[in-house]
C-alpha positions in Angstrom: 120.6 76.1 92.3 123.3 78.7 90.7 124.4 75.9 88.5 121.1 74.7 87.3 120.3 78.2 86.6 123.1 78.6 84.4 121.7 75.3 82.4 118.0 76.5 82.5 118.8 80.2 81.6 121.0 81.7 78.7 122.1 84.8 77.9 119.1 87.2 77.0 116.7 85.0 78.5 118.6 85.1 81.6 118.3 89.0 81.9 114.4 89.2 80.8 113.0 86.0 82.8 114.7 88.0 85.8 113.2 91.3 85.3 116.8 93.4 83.8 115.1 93.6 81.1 111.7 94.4 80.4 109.0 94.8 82.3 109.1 93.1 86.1 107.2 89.9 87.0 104.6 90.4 90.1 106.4 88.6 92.7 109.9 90.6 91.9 113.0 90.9 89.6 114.0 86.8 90.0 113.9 84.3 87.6 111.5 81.9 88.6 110.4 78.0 87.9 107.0 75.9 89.3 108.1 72.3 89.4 105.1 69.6 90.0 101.0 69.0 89.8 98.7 72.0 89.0 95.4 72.4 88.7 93.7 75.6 86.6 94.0 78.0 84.2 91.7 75.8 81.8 93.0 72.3 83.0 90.4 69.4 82.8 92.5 68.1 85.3 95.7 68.3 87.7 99.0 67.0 85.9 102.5 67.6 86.2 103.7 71.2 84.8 104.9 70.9 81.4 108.6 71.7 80.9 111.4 70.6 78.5 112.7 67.3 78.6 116.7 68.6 79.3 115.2 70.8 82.1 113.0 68.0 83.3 116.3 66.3 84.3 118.1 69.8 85.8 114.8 69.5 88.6 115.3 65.4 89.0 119.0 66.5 90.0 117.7 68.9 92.4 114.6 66.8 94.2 117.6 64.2 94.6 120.1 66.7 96.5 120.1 65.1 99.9 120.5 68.8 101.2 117.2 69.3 99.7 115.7 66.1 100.9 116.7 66.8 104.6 114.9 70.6 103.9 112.0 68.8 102.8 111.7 66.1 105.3 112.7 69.1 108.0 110.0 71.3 106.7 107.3 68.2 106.8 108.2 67.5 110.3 107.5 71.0 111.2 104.4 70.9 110.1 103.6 67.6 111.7 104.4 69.3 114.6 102.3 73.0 115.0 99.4 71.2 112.7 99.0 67.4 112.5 95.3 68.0 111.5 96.3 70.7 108.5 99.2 68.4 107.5 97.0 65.3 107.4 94.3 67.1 105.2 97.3 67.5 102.9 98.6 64.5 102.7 95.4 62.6 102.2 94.3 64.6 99.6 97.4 64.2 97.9 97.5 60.4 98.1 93.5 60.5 96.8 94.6 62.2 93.8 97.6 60.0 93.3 95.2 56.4 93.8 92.7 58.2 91.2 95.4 59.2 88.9 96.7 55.7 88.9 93.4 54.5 87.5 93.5 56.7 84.9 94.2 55.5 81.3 96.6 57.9 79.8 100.2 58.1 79.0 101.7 60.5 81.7 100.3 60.1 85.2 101.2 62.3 88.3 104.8 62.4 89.5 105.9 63.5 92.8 109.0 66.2 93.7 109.8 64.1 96.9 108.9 60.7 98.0 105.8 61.0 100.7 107.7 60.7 103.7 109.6 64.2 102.7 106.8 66.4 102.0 103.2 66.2 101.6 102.9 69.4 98.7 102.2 68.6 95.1 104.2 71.8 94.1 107.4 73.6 94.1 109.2 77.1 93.2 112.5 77.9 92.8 113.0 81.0 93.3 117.0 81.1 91.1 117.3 84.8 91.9 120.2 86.1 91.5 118.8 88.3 94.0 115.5 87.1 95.1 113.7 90.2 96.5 110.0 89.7 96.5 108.0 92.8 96.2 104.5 92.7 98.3 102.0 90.0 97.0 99.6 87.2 98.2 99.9 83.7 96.6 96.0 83.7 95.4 95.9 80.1 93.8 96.9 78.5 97.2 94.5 77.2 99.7 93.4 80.1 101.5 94.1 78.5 105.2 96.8 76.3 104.3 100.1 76.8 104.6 103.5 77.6 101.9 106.8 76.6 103.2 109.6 79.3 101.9 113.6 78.7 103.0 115.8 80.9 102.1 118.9 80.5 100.4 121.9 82.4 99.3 124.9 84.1 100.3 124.2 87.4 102.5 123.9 89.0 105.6 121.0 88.4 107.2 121.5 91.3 109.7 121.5 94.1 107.1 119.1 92.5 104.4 116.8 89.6 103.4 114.5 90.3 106.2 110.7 88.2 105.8 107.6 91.1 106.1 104.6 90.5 106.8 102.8 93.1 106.2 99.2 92.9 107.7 100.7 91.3 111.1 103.2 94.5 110.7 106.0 92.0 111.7 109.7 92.3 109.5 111.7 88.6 110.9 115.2 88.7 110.4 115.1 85.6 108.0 119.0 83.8 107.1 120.3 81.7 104.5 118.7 78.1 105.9 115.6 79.7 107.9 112.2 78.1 106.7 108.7 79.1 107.4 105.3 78.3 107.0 103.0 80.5 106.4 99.1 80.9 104.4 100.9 82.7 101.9 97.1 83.0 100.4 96.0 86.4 103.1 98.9 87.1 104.2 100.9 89.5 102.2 104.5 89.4 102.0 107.7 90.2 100.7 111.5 90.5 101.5 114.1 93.4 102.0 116.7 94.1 99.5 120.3 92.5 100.2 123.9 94.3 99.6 126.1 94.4 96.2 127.7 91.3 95.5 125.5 89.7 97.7 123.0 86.8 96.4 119.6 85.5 97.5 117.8 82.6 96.2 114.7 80.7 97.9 112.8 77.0 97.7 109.1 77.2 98.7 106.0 74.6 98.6 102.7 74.6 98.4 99.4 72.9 97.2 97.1 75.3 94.6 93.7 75.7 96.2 92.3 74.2 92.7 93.5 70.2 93.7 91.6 70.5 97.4 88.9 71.6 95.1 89.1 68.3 92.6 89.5 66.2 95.4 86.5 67.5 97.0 84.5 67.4 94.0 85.2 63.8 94.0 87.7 64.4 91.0 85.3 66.9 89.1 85.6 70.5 88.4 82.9 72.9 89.8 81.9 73.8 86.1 81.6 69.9 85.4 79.4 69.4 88.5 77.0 72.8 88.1 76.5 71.7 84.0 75.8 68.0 84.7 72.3 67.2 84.1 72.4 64.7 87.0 73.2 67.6 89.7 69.7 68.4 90.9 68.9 72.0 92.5 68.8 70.4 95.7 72.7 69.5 95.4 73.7 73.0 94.0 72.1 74.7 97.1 74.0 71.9 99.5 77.0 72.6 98.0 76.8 76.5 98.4 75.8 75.7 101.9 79.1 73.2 102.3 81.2 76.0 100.6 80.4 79.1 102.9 81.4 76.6 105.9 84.7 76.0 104.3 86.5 78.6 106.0 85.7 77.6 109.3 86.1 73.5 108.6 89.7 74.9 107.8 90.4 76.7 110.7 89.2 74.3 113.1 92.9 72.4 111.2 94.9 74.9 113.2 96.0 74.0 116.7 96.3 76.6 119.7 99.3 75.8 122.4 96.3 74.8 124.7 93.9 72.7 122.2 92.3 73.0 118.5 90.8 76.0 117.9 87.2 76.4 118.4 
């Protein structure tokens, strides 16, 4: 990741994407890159992120890192493991978009960071630091009872710095280079502890934006495109705010407890 930093970032740009110069980005004073399929901010529809061509091939060098891979596949086990039902909602809504997508007449269709069996999340950060320090924040555009994976990279001490907090469960985890988690990074808010001089801290995390559950539900339609159709009838629009403020709980009943779903 310190390499492909060095052919992403130059000079100037270097300094200001990390917050050294100029004002500081909301997550903290990193420099910062979303790799894979969005949905909003004005998008008719999810697609890949657009980025230049040369650095297009910096991220196909880092999805192909088998270090990366086994994080990945690591990370997706994990998941398989403390929520089959969550993980499962994930992965088949992924591979509904990617079977619409397919049908789709258009020059660039969906591409994936890792093959299916390594992860089941349409997106990816890296977090190129140098010294990824996170100040407090929520990840708003992810699914609000899903779950981010974040690992941690970098060269520090884990006992004096780097620490994960979470602030509304008033929990700080001592959290070393190689330690993943999953967490719904969209309620819980969170950040990390500074690190020593000389020291470095990078991170990897994954997710899904909210906004692609939303397509998929929608049966690949925005919520404006269904509201202005002149085929929705009133009936419909009151269903639908009926199926939306039992979202929440259709969510939670994903989780598992140690002794069954939760109820």
């Amino acid at each position: 990741m310190e390499a492909a930093a060095k052919e992403i970032y130059t000079g100037p740009k270097w300094r200001r994407k990390a917050g050294l110069d100029g004002p500081i980005p909301r997550r903290g004073s990193h420099a910062a890159k979303h790799v894979g399929v969005a949905m909003g901010g004005g998008q008719r529809y999810p697609q890949n992120l657009a980025h230049a061509a040369r650095n297009l091939l910096v991220f196909a060098r880092l999805f192909g890192l088998k270090s990366l891979q086994r994080i990945a596949g690591w990370t997706n086990v994990l998941f398989m493991a403390f929520a089959p039902d969550l993980h499962e909602y994930y992965r088949a809504t992924y591979a509904a978009l990617c079977d619409w997508d397919r049908l789709q007449q258009r020059a660039k269709h969906i591409r994936r960071n890792f093959p299916e069996r390594y992860s089941v999340f349409t997106t990816a950060t890296y977090n190129f630091g140098p010294v990824t320090v996170t100040l407090p924040h929520i990840d708003f555009g992810n699914l609000a009872w899903g779950w981010c994976a974040v690992t941690a990279l970098g060269n520090f001490n884990p006992d004096r710095g780097g620490h994960l907090v979470l602030w509304d469960l008033k929990l700080v985890i001592r959290f070393p280079p190689g330690s993943t988690i999953l967490l719904p990074s969209a309620i819980l808010r969170h950040s990390n502890l500074n690190i020593g001089p000389n020291e470095t801290r990078s991170s990897f995390t994954q997710f899904t934006p909210a906004g692609i559950f939303r397509w998929v539900y929608n049966d690949f339609r925005t919520d404006k495109d269904i509201n202005a159709a002149k085929s929705t009838t009133q009936a419909e629009r009151e269903q639908r705010k009926q199926d939306r403020a039992h979202r929440w709980q259709e969510g939670i009943r994903m989780h598992r407890k140690w002794d069954g779903p939760v109820q």
